[in-house]
C-alpha positions, 0 to 999 in steps of 0.5 A: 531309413528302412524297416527291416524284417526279421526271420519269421516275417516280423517286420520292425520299424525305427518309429516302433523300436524308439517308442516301445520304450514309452510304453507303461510297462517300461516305465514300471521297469524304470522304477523296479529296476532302481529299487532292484539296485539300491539294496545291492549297492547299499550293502555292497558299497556304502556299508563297507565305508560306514565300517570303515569310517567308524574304524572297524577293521578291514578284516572285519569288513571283509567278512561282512562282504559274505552276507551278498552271498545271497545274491549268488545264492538267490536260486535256493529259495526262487521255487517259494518266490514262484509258488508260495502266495502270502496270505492277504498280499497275494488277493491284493497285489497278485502273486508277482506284486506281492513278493515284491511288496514284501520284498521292499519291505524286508530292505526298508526294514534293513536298513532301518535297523543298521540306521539304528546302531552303532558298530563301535558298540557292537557288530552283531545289529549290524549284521543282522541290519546287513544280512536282511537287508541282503536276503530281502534284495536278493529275493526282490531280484528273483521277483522282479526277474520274474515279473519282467519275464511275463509281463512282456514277450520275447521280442521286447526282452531286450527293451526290457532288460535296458529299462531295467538296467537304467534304473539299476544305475539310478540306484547307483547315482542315489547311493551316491547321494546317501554318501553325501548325506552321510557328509552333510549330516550323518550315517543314520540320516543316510541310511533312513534317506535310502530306506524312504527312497526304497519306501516311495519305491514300493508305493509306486508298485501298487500302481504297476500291472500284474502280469497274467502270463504264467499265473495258471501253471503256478498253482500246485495240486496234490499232498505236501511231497507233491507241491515239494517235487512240483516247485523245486524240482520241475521248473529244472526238469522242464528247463533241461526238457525243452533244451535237450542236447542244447543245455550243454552248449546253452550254458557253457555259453551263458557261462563264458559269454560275460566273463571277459568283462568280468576278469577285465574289469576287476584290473582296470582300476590297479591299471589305472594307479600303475599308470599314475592317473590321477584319482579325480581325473578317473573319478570324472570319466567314469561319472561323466562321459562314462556313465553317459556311454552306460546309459547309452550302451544299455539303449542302443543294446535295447534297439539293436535287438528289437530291431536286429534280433537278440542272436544277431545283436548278442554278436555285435555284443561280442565284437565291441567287448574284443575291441573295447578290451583290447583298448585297455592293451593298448593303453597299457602300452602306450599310456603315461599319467598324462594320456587323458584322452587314451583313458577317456577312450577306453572307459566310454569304449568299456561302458558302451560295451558293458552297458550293449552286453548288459541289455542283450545278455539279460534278454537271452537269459529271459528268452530261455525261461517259461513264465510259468516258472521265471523266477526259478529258472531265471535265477537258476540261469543268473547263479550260472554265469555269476558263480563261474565268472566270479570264481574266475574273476579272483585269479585276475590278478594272478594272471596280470602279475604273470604275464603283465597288463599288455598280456592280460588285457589281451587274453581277456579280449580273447575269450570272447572268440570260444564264445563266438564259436559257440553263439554261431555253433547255437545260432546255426545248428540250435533248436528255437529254443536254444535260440531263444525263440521259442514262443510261450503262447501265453507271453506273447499275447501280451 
């Protein structure tokens, strides 16, 4: 095989693209990224079954759901994650590290309390064990997005990004043991068992690097009102600076370019029960050979961007999701409760997809942004996509009652094409910083 050579002469190899991914600072993203994913998925998944299991009602449960609003919200308090040093943290760790720390803290702290109470006696404990436990991961979010984003350039962004995500998937897996914990012993023992995995988390931190980049334009000169202006509002004055004219179509991009998989995905179960599959059968693809096309998803999406470049790659992305979501039609059409070889084509084609977006979306997203202000305008970034997607997501299934299954998973399939139009539209008349090239000095020199 040949190494091929990127616009701008960067010439890449298979050896460097396989081997980028063994290098200490991938690792380091390997370990935030499950302690990135463990909080989510403990006050996303496993909360609601402990309610439930302990009778509350599925009204109340709903409710509880609005504490993952921080998640959606983290680009509120972003500017105090980029700007504010905590007192003895900051000279110890830096400034990246000590959020972090704190950060972890904050969810072990969470999830202490909630192992602690009992929601038959009352709910307010558990609120208050839900909503820290929430705030804190979603701020450990906004740290390490900005600890990624410095501590590599943008040709290893999407290297990055998949690290990241496996390690969000290990997370998943683990919450799956404290379920079974939950089985073997009880609630309590569960959550004290997530809370050690978060602790042991959070002492590996003190043995990752700091990052350098970004750390000198962090400081804030001048009175009160001054560090004010400086923290919230510049990060987004400089954003829109850089971009110009290109806002407009960079965002209108981050905003459709994942929604198909978001609306397709909130069907894909009720397809499922509509058809007749049985609950263990689905059950063991989406664990087995679809969690093993996630994993390989998230890698191929790392290697084809290294080596390929992430326009290039972002495009390849578009096309598996138009095909993957066009396999759900098809087995719409055509499946019956028996068909466990349509429904094993189109989950590993689904999560291949999804694990390929995944890596290469996250790494545009981290292309756009200054290290001098990453957790700012990352999360500023992220709240873009999630809040439209999300909002759209809920009239899923108003559409699939409209037009049924067939239609539905058709019209998905199709959002990716403006999409397309407005990636080539970026890629062919876009500025480098449209495109995500923009080189920060002081980033790639790492």
């Amino acid at each position: 095989m040949t190494d091929v050579t990127l616009p701008g002469g960067d010439k890449r190899g298979w050896r460097e693209t396989v081997l980028v991914y063994f290098t200490p600072v991938m690792l380091s993203m390997l370990i935030l990224g499950f302690a990135s994913g463990l909080p989510l998925y403990m006050v996303f998944q496993k909360l609601s079954f402990w309610l439930r299991d302990a009778g509350i009602e599925r009204s109340t449960i709903g409710f509880f759901y609005w504490v993952t609003l921080s998640y959606t919200l983290k680009f509120l308090w972003s500017p105090i994650v980029d700007r504010v040093k905590i007192p003895i943290l900051h000279s110890l760790f830096g400034a990246r590290r000590s959020w972090i720390v704190t950060a972890i803290t904050g969810t072990i702290a969470g999830l202490v309390i909630i192992s602690q109470t009992d929601p038959t006696q009352g709910l307010l404990p558990v609120a208050i064990g839900a909503l820290l436990l929430s705030y804190s991961g979603a701020t450990l979010d906004v740290a390490i997005d900005a600890w990624r984003i410095e501590s590599a350039p943008n040709r290893m962004q999407a290297n990055m990004a998949a690290a990241y995500s496996l390690g969000y998937r290990f997370a998943y897996m683990t919450s799956g043991v404290g379920l079974a914990i939950s089985e073997w012993s009880d609630w309590t023992w569960s959550f004290l068992a997530m809370a050690l995995a978060m602790g042991i988390s959070m002492v590996l931190v003190f043995f990752i690097k700091e990052p350098a980049a970004g750390a000198g334009k962090r400081e804030l000169e001048g009175g009160f009102a001054s560090k004010v202006v400086n923290a919230v509002w510049e990060p987004f004055k400089q954003f829109l600076g850089r971009l110009g004219f290109w806002f407009f179509p960079v965002i209108a991009l981050i905003m459709i370019y994942r929604m198909s998989d978001f609306t397709m995905g909130v069907m894909a179960s009720p397809l499922y029960a509509d058809i007749g599959f049985n609950r263990a059968i689905v059950g063991g693809i989406q664990s087995g050979p679809g969690l093993i096309a996630t994993f390989t998803g998230l890698f191929i999406g790392g290697v084809a961007a290294f080596r390929f470049g992430l326009m290039r790659a972002m495009v390849i992305g578009l096309i598996i999701t138009f095909i993957t979501n066009g396999a759900y039609a098809w087995l719409a059409a055509t499946a019956g409760p028996d068909s466990i070889w349509q429904l094993t084509v189109a989950i590993v084609g689904d999560n291949l997809a999804g694990g390929f977006v995944t890596t290469v979306f996250i790494a545009y997203l981290s292309s756009l942004v200054d290290p001098a202000n990453a957790a700012t305008q990352y999360a500023l970034l992220a709240s873009f996509y999630a809040l439209v997607s999300k909002f759209l997501s809920g009239f899923s299934g108003v559409l699939a009652d409209a037009v049924g299954y067939v239609y539905f998973f058709i019209i998905t399939a199709s959002v990716t094409i403006p999409a397309a139009l407005l990636l080539a539209f970026v890629m062919i008349a876009g500025t480098e910083a449209a495109k995500g090239k923009l080189k920060f000095a002081e980033r790639e020199t790492i």
